[in-house]
N, C-alpha and C positions, 0 to 999 in steps of 0.2 A: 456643586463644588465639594458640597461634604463628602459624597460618594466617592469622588476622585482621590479627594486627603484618606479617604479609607483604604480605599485602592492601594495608592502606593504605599499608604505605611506597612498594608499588609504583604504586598511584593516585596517591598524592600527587609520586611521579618526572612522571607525564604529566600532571597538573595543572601542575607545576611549569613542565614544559617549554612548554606552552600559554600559561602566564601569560606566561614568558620571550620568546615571540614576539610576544604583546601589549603588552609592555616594561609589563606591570603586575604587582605586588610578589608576594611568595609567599602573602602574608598572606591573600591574596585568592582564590587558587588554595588555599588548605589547608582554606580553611572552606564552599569550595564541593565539593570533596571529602568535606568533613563532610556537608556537607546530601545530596551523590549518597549516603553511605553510612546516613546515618540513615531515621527514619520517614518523612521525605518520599519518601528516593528508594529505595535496594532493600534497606532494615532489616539490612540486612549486619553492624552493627557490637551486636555482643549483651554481649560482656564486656566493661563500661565502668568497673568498678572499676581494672582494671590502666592502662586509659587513664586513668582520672581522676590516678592516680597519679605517672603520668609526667607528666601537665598541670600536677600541685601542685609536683615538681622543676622542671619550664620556670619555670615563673610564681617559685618562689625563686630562680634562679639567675638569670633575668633582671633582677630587682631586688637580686640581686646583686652585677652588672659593671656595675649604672646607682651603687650605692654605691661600687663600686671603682671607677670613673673620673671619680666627682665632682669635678671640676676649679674650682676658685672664681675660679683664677689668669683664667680664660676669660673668666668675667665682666668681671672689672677689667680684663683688655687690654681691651675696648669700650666702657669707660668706663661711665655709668651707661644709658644705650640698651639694656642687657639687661636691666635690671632696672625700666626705666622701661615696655619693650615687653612683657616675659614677665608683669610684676604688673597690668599697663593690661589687656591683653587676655584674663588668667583673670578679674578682674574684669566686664571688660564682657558677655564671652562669657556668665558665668555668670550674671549678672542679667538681662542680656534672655532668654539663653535661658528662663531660670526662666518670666518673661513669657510665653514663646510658647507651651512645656508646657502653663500653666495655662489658656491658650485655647486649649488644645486640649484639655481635658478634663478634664487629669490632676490627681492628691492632690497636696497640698503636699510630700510625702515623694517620690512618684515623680517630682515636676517637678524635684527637688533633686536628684535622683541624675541625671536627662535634663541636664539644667543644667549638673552637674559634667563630663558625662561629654564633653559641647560643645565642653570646655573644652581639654584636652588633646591636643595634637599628637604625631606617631610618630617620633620621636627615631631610630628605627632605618631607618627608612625615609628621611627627610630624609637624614640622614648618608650614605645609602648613594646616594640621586639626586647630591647635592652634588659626593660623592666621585668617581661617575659623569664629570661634568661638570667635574670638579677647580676646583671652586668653592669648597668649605672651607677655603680659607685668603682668601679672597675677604674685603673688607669685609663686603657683604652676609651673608656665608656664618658668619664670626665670630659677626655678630649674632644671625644664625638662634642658630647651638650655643649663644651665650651665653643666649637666652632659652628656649631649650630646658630647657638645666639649670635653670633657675629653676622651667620647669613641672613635672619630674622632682620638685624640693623639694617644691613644694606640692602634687603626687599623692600625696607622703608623709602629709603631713599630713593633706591630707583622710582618708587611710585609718587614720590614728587616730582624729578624731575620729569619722567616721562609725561604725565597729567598737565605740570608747564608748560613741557611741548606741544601737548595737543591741543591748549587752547592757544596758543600761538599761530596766527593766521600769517598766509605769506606777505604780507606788507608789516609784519609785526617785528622790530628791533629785534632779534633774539637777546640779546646785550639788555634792551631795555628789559625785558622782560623775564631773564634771569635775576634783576635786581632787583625788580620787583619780587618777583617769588622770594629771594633772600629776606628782603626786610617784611613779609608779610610774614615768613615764615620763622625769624628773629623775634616779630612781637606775637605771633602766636605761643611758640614756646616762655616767652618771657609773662605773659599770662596763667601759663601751666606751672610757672614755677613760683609766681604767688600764690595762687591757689593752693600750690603745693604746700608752701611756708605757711601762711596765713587761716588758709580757709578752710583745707579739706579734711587736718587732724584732729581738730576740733567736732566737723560737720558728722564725719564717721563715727566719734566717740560717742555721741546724741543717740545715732541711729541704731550703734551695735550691742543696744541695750533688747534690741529686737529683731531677732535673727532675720523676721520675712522682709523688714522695711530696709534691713541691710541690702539685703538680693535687691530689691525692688527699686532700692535707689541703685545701685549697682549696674543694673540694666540698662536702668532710666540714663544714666553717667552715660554711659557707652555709644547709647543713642544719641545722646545728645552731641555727642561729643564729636560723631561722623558726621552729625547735619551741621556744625560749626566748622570742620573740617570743610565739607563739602561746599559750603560757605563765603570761605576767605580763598576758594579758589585753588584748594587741593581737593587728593579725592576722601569720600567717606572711610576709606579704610586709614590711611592718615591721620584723621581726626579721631576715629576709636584708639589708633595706638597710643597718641596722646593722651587718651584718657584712662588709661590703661594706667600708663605709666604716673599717672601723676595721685595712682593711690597707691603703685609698688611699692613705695617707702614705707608707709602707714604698717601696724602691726594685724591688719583684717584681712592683707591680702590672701595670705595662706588663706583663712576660710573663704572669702568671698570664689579665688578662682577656682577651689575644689568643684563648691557647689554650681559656678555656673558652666562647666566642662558638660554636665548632660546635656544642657537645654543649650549650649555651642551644638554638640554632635547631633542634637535633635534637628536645629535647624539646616544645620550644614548638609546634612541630607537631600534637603530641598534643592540646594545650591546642585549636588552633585546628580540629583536625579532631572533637573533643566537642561544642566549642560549635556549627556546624556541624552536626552529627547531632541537635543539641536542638532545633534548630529546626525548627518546621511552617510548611511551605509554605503553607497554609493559613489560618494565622493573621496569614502575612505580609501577604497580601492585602490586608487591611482598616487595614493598616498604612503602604501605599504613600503616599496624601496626605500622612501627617505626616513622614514619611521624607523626599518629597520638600519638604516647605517647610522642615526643619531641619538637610538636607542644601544647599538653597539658603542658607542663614544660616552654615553651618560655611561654602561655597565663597567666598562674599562679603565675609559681616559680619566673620570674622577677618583676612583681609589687610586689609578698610578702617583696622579699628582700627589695626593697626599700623602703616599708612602715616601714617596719621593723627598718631598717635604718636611717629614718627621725623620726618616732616616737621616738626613743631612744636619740635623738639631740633633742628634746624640740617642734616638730613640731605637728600641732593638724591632727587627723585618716583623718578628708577629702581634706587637703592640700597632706598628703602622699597617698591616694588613687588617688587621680588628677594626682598626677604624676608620681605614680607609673604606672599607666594605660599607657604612652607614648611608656615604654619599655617591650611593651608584643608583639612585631614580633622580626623578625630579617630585617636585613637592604639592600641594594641594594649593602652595601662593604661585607656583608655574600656572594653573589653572587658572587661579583668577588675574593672572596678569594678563593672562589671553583675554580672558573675556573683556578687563576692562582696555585694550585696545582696539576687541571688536570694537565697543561703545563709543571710544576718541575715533574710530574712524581709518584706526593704520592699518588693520588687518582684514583678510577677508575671511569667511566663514569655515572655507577649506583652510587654513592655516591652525586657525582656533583647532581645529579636528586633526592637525597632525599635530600639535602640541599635546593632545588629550589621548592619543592613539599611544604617544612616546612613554604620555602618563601611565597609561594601563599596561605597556610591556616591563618598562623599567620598575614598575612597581611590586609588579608579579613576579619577577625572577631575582629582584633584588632583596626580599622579603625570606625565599628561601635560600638566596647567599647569605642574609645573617644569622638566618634562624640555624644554617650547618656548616655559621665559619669556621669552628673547628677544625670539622672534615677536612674541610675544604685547605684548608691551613697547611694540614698536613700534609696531602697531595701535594701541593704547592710551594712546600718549605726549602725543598734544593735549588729554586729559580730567584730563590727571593734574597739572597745576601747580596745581589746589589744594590737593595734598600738600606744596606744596613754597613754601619761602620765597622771596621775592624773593632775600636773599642767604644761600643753605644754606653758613654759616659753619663748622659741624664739616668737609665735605670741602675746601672751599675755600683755606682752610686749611694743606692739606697741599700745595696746588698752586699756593702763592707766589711759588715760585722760578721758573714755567715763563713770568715774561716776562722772564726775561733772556739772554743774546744766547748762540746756542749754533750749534755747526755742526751737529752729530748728534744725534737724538733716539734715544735706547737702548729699546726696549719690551720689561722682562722680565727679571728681574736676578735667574733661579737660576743653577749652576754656571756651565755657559753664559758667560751674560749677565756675571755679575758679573766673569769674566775677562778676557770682552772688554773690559766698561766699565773695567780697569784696564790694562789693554795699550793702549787709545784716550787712556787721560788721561797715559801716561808721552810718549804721543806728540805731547801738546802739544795734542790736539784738547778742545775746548771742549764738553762733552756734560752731555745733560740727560739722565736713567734716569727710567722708569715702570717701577712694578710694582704688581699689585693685594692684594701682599701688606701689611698696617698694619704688621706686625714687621719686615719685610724692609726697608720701606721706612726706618724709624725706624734701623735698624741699619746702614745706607750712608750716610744724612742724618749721624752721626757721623764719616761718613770725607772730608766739609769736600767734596762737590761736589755737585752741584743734583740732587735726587731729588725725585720728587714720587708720592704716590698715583694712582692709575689705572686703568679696564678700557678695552683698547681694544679691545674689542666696542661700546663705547660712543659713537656719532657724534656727542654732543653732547661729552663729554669730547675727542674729538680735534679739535672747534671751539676748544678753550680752549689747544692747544700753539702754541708760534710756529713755526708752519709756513714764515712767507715767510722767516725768519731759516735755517732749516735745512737743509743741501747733502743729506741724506741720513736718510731713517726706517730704521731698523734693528729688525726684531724678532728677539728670539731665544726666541719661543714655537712651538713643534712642531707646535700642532694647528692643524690646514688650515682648519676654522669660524672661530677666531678670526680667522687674516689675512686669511682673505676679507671680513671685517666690515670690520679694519682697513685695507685695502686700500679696501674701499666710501667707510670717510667720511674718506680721504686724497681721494678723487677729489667727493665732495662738495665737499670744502673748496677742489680747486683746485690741488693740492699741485704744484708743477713741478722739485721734485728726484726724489732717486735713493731709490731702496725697495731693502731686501736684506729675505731672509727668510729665517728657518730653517726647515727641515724632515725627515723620519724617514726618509722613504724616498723612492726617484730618483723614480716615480714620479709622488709630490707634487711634487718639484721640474719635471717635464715640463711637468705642467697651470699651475704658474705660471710659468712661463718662457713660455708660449703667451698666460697672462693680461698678460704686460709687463712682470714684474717686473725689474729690472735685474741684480739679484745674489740668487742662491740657495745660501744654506750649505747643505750637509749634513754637520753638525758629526763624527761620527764616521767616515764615509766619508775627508772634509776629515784626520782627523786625522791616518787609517790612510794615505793618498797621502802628505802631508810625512814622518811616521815610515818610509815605506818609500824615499821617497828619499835620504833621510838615512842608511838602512841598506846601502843600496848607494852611496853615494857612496865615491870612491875616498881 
């Protein structure tokens, strides 16, 4: 067995590194690993009890740090757009998909679990593209995490009641046995919320005097927390998210769910390199049609809805295309929803494999629709104003102030940025800030001078700044993609003052100094030249 854990770890390193080059996710790399190692490809992987094992720790811990970072605060900073987007399109997804299962063949039961499993997006993967591309604090990027976590909620639920239903035998009251699940699961959480009050701010503060016994009870919580779950007659992944959740409050979460994300992704591995070995190639086959039209329905049907959706809330076509583009797969909890149906009994093994089959397309093409929405934005932008209101009054909005009369346009108000923009306004200059952060902007809009929302990767958004009013664009964003957009739809527009730019390294600054820019900071370089004349002045 040790041979084997060597095995795959070391497969799954050059899986990994493969997938890395194809800048597609591990997820995708771990399960096709699984399939090289199972019955399809060279039956390598023989002791699947100690795998299965570590797949049931993956799968509790992972619904573990989805209960400890449940953030509700997320929601509400976006107002109701997460909850309007996340609840719209688990609905829609779920009903038609349910539709298209059933003309394709499938039982009421199996089209239900295909249906659900449609439905759900990969929270861990979005997060980490977004992050990538440091879009997460982005309007669009909020939206996404806030309707994310909505979907995370209702993955929960469904896996209550579904687990309800499976231990419900046909002579068993459904009625009766919904009301049981209610009150069993009324005094479970009413247990979690003294715990919460009472017992666990205290028991954390004891323990967080010692980073490892923190981890260690931390684990120890989670485990425990699925075998009590699994218990009272829900499933284990139920019982981790409660325990999850019932130290979110606590001020250790931040550390605690940083540190246990390795040793989540270590295990989850295992999860994804079973599922993968369960799979027959063979039966895949006959699976490809329906793969491919409900892999076409996840890449499509879920960003229409939401553009749909955010358009109709006052949102402009390329804020609802950004983010509608997050929830075009399905997610790593589609997987395990499969699996634990195999387990209840409703699903048969070719099902599980076109659920996982849907996984691996949607995930793959959906990963380079985010990585080049952009591009792709572009292409796209003449088709897309019937997502969008003549007057999309939520951003607009925030961009009231940008016609009044300004010499400097600031783009990009972190450290940076917001120094400068206070050393320009002591100096009497009259300046307007952009930033595409909602909070950032909301929190300088307090300090009484003209701020407004903005990406200025965005050529229509730089249509809307008073360009002829202003001697000078000043960004102080680093990354060489965005100025070069923003540099694009300056010269769109016309612009005939002075551009400065910041950037990281001399380098970057050669190639825009050759593009025409007028002024290139290089803020730390900049900083270290005046601190070193300073140091030697006499």
């Amino acid at each position: 067995m040790f041979a084997q854990i060597g095995m795959i770890l070391g497969l799954a390193v050059l899986g990994g590194v493969l997938a890395q080059q194809l800048r597609q996710p591990l997820i995708v790399a771990f399960i096709g690993v699984g399939i090289l190692l199972g019955p399809s490809g060279f039956s390598l992987v023989e002791q699947r009890t100690e795998i299965e094992l570590f797949a049931r720790l993956g799968i509790a811990l992972l619904l573990f740090v989805v209960g400890l970072k449940l953030d509700l605060h997320i929601i509400r900073s976006v107002g109701p757009v997460a909850l309007a987007s996340g609840l719209g399109q688990v609905l829609f997804t779920s009903a038609l998909g349910y539709v298209i299962a059933l003309g394709l063949g499938m039982s009421s039961v199996t089209a239900l679990y295909v249906a659900v499993a449609l439905t759900f997006s990969s929270t861990i993967i979005i997060v980490k593209l977004l992050s990538d591309k440091r879009e997460v604090d982005s309007l669009h990027g909020r939206i996404a995490v806030g309707f994310l976590i909505v979907q995370d909620i209702v993955v929960v639920l469904v896996m209550i009641g579904l687990t309800a239903y499976g231990q419900a035998d046909g002579d068993v009251n459904m009625g009766w046995e919904a009301l049981k699940v209610l009150l069993t699961g009324a005094a479970m959480l009413s247990g979690v919320a003294l715990l919460m009050r009472y017992v666990l701010p205290g028991l954390l503060h004891r323990l967080a005097h010692s980073s490892e016994l923190l981890m260690l009870f931390a684990i120890a919580w989670a485990v425990v927390g699925a075998m009590v779950g699994d218990a009272l007659g829900f499933s284990k992944e139920v019982g981790a998210f409660l325990a999850g959740v019932s130290i979110a409050s606590t001020p250790y979460r931040e550390q605690v769910a940083s540190r246990l994300v390795s040793l989540r992704d270590f295990l989850l591995l295992f999860f994804f390199i079973e599922l993968g070995a369960t799979l027959n190639l063979g039966t895949l086959g006959a699976q490809l049609g329906a793969s491919a039209l409900l892999s076409l329905f996840v890449l499509i049907g879920n960003p229409l809805i939401v553009m749909a959706i955010m358009g109709y809330m006052g949102y402009r076509k390329r804020t609802g295309f950004l983010a509608g583009l997050t929830v075009a797969q399905i997610s790593e909890f589609s997987l395990i929803l499969a699996a634990m149906g195999l387990a209840l009994g409703h699903l048969q093994q070719e099902t599980v494999g076109l659920i996982t089959l849907v996984g691996l397309i949607t995930i793959s093409v959906s990963t380079y629709m985010i990585l080049y929405s952009h591009a792709i934005y572009e292409r796209l932008a003449p088709w897309l104003s019937i997502f969008e209101r003549q007057v999309p009054h939520r951003e607009l909005g925030n961009q009231a102030d940008a016609n009044k009369t300004v010499d400097v346009l600031l783009i990009g108000l972190g450290r940076y940025g917001a120094a400068l923009a206070s050393d320009l306004r002591q100096r009497g200059c009259r300046l307007l800030a952009v930033d595409f952060d909602p909070t950032t902007v909301e929190q300088h809009a307090r300090s009484h001078y003209q701020v407004c929302y903005g990406d200025a990767e965005d050529p229509e958004f730089v249509a809307t700044l008073p360009l002829q009013q202003a001697s000078w664009v000043v960004s102080t964003i680093r990354d060489p993609m965005v100025n070069r957009m923003l540099l694009h739809g300056l010269r769109q527009q016309g612009f005939a003052g002075k551009v400065a730019i910041a950037v990281s390294h001399h380098r970057d600054a050669r190639r825009f100094e050759k593009e025409g820019v007028d002024l290139v900071l290089v803020p730390y370089a900049d900083a270290a030249r005046e601190a070193a004349i300073r140091v030697m002045a006499p």
